[in-house]
C-alpha positions, 0 to 999 in steps of 0.5 A: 327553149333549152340551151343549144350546143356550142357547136349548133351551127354545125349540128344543123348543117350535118343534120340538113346533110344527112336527112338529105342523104337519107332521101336520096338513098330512098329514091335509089332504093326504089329503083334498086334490086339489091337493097341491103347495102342501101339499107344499112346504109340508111340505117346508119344515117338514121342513128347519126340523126338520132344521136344530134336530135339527142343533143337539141331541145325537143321538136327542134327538128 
């Protein structure tokens, strides 16, 4: 396994976080009308993911 950043404790809370976010925002959007807002909202979620899957060895997630 590689190094972890110095921060991983962090790193994992925020990762919980807003994967946690993420499903909650699906569950309102499938009971929504309106879902550009909850999309882009999603979206920019999914990028801060992305950016601290970059940070971990892979399959650490």
């Amino acid at each position: 396994m590689g190094e972890l950043p110095e921060k991983f404790p962090e790193y994992s809370i925020m990762y919980k976080t807003i994967s946690n976010q993420i499903n909650v925002l699906q569950k309102q959007k499938e009971k929504s009308q309106d879902n550009t807002e909850l999309d882009s909202k999603i979206k920019k979620y999914q990028e801060e993911l992305e950016k601290i899957k970059k940070m971990f060895p892979d399959n650490f997630f």
